[in-house]
C-alpha positions as CSV (number, residue, x, y, z in Angstrom):
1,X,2.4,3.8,-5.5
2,X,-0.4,3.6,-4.6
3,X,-0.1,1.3,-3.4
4,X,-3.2,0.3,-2.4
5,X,-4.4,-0.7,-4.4
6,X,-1.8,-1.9,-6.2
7,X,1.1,-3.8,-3.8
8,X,-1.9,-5.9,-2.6
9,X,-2.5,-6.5,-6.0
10,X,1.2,-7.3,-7.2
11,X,1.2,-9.4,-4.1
12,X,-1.9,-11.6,-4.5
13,X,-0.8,-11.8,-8.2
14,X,2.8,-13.7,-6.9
15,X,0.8,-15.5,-4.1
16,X,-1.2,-17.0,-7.2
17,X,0.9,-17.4,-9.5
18,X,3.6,-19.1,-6.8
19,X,0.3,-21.0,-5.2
20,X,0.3,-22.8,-8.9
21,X,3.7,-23.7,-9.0
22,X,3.4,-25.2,-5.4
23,X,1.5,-28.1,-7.0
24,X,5.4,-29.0,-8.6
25,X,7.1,-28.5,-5.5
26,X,8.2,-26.4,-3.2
27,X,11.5,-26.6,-5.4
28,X,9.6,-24.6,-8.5
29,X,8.5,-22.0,-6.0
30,X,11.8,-21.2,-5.0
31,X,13.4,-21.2,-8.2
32,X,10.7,-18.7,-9.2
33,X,11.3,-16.3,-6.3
34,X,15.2,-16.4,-6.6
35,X,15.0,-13.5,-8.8
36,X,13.4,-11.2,-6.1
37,X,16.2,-8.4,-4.2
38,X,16.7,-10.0,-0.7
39,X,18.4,-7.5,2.2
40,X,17.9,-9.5,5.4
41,X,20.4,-6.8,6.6
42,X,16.8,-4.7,7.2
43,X,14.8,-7.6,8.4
44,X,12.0,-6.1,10.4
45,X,13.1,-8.7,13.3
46,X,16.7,-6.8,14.0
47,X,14.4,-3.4,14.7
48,X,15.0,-2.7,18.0
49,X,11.5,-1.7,19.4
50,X,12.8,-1.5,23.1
51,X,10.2,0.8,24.8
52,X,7.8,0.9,22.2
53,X,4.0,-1.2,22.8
54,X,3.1,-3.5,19.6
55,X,0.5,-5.8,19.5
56,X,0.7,-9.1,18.0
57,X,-0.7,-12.8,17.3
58,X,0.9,-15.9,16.1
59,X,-2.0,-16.7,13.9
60,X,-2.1,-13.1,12.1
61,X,1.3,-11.9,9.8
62,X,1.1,-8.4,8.7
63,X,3.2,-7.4,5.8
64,X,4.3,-3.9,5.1
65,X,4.3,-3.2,1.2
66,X,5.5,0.2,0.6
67,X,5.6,1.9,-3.4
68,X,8.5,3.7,-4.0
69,X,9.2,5.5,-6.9
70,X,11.9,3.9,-8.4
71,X,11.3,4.3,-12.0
72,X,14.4,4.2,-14.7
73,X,13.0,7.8,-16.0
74,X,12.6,9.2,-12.3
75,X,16.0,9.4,-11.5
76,X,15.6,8.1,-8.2
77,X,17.2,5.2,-6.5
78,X,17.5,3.4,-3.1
79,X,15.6,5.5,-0.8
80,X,13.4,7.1,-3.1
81,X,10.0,8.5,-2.7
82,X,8.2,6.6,-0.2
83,X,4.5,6.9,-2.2
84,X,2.5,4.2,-0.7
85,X,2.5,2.6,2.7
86,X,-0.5,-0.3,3.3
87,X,-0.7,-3.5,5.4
88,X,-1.2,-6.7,4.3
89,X,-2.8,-9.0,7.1
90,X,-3.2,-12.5,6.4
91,X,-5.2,-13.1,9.1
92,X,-5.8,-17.0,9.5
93,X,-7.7,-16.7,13.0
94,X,-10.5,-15.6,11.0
95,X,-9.6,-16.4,7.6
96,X,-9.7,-13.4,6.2
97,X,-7.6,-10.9,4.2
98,X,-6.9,-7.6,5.1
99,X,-5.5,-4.3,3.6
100,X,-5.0,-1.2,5.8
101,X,-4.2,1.9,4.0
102,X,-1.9,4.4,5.6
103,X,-2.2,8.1,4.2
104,X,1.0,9.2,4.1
105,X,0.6,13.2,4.9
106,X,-0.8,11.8,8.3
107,X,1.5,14.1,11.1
108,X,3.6,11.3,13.1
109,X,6.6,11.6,15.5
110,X,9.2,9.9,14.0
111,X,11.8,8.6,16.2
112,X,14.6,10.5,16.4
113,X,13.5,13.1,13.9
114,X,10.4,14.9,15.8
115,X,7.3,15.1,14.0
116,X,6.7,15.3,10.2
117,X,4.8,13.0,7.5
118,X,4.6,9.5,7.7
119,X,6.5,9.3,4.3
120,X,9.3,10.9,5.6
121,X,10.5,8.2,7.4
122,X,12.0,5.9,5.1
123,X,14.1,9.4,3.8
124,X,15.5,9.8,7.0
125,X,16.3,6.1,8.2
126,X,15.0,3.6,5.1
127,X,12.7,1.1,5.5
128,X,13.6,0.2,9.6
129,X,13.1,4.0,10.6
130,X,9.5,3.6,8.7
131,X,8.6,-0.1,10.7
132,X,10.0,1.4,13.9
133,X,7.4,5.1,13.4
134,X,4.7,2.6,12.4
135,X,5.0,1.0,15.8
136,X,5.1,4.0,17.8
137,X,2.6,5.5,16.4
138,X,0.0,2.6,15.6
139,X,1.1,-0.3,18.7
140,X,1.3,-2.7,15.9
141,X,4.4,-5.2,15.3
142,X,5.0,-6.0,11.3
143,X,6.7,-9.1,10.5
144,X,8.1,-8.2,7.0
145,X,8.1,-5.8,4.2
146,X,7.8,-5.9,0.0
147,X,9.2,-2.7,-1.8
148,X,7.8,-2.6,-5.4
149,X,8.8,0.1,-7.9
150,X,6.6,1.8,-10.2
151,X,8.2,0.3,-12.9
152,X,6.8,-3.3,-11.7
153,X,3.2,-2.0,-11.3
154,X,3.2,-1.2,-15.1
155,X,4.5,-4.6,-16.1
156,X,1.3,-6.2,-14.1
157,X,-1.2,-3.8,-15.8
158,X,0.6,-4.2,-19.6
159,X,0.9,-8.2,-19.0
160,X,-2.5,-8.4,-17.7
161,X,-4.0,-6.4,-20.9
162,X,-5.0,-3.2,-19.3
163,X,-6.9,-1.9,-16.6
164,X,-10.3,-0.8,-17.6
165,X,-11.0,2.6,-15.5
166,X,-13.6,5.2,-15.9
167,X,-12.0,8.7,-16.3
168,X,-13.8,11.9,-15.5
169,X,-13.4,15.0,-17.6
170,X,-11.0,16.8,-15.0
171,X,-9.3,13.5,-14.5
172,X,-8.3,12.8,-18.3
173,X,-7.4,16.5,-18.8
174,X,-5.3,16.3,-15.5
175,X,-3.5,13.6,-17.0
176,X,-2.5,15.0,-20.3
177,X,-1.8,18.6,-18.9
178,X,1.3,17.2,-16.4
179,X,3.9,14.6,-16.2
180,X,2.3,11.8,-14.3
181,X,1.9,9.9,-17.8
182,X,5.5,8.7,-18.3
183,X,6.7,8.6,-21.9
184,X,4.7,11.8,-23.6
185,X,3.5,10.1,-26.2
186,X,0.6,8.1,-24.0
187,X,-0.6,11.2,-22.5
188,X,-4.0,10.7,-25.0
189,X,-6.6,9.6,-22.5
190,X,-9.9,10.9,-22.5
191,X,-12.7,11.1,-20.1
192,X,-15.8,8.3,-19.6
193,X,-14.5,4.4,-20.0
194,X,-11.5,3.0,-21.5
195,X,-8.4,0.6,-21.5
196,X,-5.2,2.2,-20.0
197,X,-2.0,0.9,-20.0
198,X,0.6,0.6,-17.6
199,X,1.8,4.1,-17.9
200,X,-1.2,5.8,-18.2
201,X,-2.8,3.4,-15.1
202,X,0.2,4.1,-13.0
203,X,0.2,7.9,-13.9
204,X,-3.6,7.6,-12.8
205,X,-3.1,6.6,-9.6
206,X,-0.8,9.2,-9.1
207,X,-3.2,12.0,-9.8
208,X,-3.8,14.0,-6.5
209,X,-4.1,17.7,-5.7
210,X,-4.6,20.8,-8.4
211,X,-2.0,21.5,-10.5
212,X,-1.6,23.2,-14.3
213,X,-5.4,24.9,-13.4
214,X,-7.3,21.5,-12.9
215,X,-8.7,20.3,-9.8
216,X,-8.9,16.3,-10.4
217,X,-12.4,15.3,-8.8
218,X,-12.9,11.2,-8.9
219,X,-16.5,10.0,-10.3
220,X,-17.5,9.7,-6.7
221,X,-16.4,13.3,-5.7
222,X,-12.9,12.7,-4.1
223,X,-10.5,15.0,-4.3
224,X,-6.7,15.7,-3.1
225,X,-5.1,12.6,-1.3
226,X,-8.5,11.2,-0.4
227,X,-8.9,11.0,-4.3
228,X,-5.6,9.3,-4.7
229,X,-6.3,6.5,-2.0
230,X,-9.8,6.2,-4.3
231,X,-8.1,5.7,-7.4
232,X,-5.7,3.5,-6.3
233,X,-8.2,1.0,-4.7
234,X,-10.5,1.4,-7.7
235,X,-7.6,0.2,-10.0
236,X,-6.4,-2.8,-7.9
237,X,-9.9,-4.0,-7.9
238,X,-10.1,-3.8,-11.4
239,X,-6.6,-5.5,-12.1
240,X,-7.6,-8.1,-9.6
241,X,-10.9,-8.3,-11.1
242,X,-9.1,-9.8,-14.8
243,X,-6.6,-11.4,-12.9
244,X,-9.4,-13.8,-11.1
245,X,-10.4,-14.7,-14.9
246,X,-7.0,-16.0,-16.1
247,X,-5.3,-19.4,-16.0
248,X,-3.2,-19.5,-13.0
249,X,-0.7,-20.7,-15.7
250,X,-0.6,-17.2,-16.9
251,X,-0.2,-15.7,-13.5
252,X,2.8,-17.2,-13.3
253,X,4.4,-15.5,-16.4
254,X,3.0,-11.8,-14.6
255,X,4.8,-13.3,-11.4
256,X,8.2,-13.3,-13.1
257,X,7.8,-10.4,-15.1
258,X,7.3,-8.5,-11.9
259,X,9.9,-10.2,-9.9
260,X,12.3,-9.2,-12.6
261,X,11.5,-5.6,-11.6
262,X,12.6,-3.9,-8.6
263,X,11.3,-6.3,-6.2
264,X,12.4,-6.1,-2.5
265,X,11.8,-7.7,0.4
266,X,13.3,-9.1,3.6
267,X,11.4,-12.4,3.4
268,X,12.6,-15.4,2.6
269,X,11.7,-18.4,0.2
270,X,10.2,-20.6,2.9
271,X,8.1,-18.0,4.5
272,X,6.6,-16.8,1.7
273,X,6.3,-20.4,0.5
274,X,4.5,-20.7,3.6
275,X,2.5,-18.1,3.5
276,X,1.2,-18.6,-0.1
277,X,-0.2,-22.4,1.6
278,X,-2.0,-20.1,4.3
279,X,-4.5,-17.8,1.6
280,X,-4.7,-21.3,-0.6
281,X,-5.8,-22.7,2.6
282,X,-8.3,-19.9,3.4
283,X,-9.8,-20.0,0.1
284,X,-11.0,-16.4,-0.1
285,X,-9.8,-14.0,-3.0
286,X,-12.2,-11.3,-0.7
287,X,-10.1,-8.2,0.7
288,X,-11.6,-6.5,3.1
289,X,-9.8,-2.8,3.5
290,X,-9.4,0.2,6.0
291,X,-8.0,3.6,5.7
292,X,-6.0,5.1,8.1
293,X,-7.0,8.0,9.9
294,X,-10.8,7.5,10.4
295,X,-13.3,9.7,10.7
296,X,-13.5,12.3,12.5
297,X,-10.3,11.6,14.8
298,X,-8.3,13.7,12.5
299,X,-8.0,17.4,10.6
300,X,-6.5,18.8,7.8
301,X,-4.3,21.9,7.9
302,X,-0.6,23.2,8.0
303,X,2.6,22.6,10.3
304,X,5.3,24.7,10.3
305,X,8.1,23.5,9.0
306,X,5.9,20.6,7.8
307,X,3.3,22.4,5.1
308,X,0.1,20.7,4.4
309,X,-0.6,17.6,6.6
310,X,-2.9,15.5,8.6
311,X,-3.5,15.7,11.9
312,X,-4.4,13.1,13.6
313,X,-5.4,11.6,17.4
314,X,-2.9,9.0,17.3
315,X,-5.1,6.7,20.0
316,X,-7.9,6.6,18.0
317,X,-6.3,5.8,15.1
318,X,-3.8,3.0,17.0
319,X,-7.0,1.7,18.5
320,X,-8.9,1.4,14.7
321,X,-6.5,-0.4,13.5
322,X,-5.7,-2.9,16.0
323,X,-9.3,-3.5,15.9
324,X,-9.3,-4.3,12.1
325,X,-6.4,-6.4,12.0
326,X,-6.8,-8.5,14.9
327,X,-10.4,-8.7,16.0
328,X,-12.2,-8.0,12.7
329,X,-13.8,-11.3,11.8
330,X,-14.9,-9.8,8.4
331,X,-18.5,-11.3,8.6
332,X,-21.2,-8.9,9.0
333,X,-20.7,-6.4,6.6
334,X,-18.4,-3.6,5.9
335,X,-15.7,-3.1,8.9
336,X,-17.4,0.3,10.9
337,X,-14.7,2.2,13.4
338,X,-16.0,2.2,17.2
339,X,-13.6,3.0,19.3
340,X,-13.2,0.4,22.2
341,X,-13.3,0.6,26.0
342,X,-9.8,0.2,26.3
343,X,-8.5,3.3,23.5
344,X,-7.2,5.5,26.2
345,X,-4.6,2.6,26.5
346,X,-3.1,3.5,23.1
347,X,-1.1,5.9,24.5
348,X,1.3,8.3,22.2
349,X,3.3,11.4,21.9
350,X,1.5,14.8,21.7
351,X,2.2,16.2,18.0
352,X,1.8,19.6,17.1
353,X,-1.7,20.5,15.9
354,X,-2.4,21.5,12.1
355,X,-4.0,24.8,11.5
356,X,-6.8,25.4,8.7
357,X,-5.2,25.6,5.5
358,X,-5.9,28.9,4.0
């Protein structure tokens, strides 16, 4: 979804909540995380990556977690939508934590398939085919993935008591003009400040280019898919921000709530046992985020074949995030994008360029 907000979110929730039930045992951890979709038939480690650059370090895991929209109501299944694709870095070098938005209209070649959006991927080869055209395109090795449905986003923002978010007036009307508000009957919100619920949060950060007459513009002046990525972050920080305030007892009842959902990964107990001890052992709840492509190493326009997409210069954008992910200390302020000595190195695939959309 989103998910940028809001897998990171979901995620740290878990990581919590699990982090609590460690003090039992690594025996209560487990027993929690049973319930969670395992299909170590797509483990990221039986990609085949033969002839393709990624950069790596024992002491930084990056986890994919990818939003799909698997909702009852949608009608989709296995393989559905790929809506949100970020990286999670839990980056114990430094001791940070890290989440790396990738905008998924960004123009990649996908192996095998020629060039097209980065969500188009997981359509044409499920969640390896996505790993494998993040590698190519970005030099970066993943060591695991988390699906999470829309349906297990709404369960976190009902069990934590809403998510307070400040609508503008295109926004709310936006929202109860189309179908992103999932049932009807919640499609009341209005603009300025409020409590939404899990439907009308997820449906929220859904909201992205003009439809039914209304162009949604964020508070800040965002629009289209830059206005989505907005949203979505804004949310997560305001989930995260209630989360922070509960009993870690509580987290734990979100934790299986969610798990109960459509949960999927390809990681198992132990690891993310072992990872949970890692961010208890930083001791940081701060998450310090990039979005992928940066400025101005990218245009918008249409592709043949393709339609509206982003452009990008893929060695800029493979050098920016290595950068983040593996050198960014996060001390110092806000993490700024100058490209490196060495950013002719990223080398990639010429893709076609986009033209100006009319």
């Amino acid at each position: 979804m989103w998910v940028k907000r809001v897998l990171y979110v979901v995620a740290l929730i878990v990581s919590g909540a699990l982090g609590f039930v460690a003090a039992k045992g690594q025996v209560a951890v487990i027993d929690t995380l049973d319930v969670v979709q395992r299909d170590y038939d797509t483990s990221f480690s039986k990609v085949d990556l033969s002839g393709i650059h990624v950069n790596s370090d024992n002491n930084i895991v990056n986890i994919l977690l990818v939003g799909n929209d698997y909702r009852k109501e949608s009608g989709y299944s296995a393989g559905g939508l790929t809506d949100t694709m970020l990286i999670a870095t839990l980056d114990m070098k430094h001791g940070t934590l890290k989440l790396t938005t990738l905008m998924r209209d960004m123009l990649v070649e996908i192996p095998g398939h020629g060039n097209n959006k980065l969500n188009a991927a997981n359509s044409y080869g499920g969640i390896e085919l996505l790993y494998k055209t993040i590698a190519q395109n970005f030099n970066i090795q993943l060591d695991g993935y988390v699906e999470v449905s829309f349906d297990a986003f709404k369960t976190v923002v009902n069990d934590v008591g809403g998510v307070e978010i400040e609508l503008t007036e295109s926004e709310a009307a936006y929202l109860n003009a189309t179908n992103y508000i999932r049932p009807a009957k919640y499609r009341t919100v209005k603009a300025g400040k409020h409590t939404l619920n899990g439907a009308q949060a997820l449906g929220y950060c859904r909201i992205r280019k003009y439809a039914k007459g209304i162009q949604p513009v964020t508070p800040n002046g965002q629009i289209d898919d830059y206005g989505r990525t907005w949203r979505q972050r804004n949310a997560i920080t305001s989930i995260f921000s209630k989360v922070k305030k509960m009993p870690k007892s509580q987290w734990l009842k979100i934790a299986k709530d969610v798990l109960k959902q459509n949960v999927k990964t390809d990681l198992s107990n132990k690891q993310i046992f072992n990872y949970i001890k890692d961010v208890v052992m930083m001791g940081t709840t701060t998450i310090h985020q990039l979005q992928i492509p940066v400025n101005p190493y990218f245009s918008g326009g249409n592709v043949p074949g393709v339609g509206s997409c982003l452009s990008i210069q893929k060695e800029y954008q493979a050098d920016a995030i290595n950068q983040f992910v593996f050198k960014y200390d996060g001390k110092g302020g806000e993490f700024t994008y100058t490209p490196s000595s060495d950013v002719s190195g990223y080398v990639s695939s010429s893709t076609p360029s986009a033209s100006p959309a009319n």
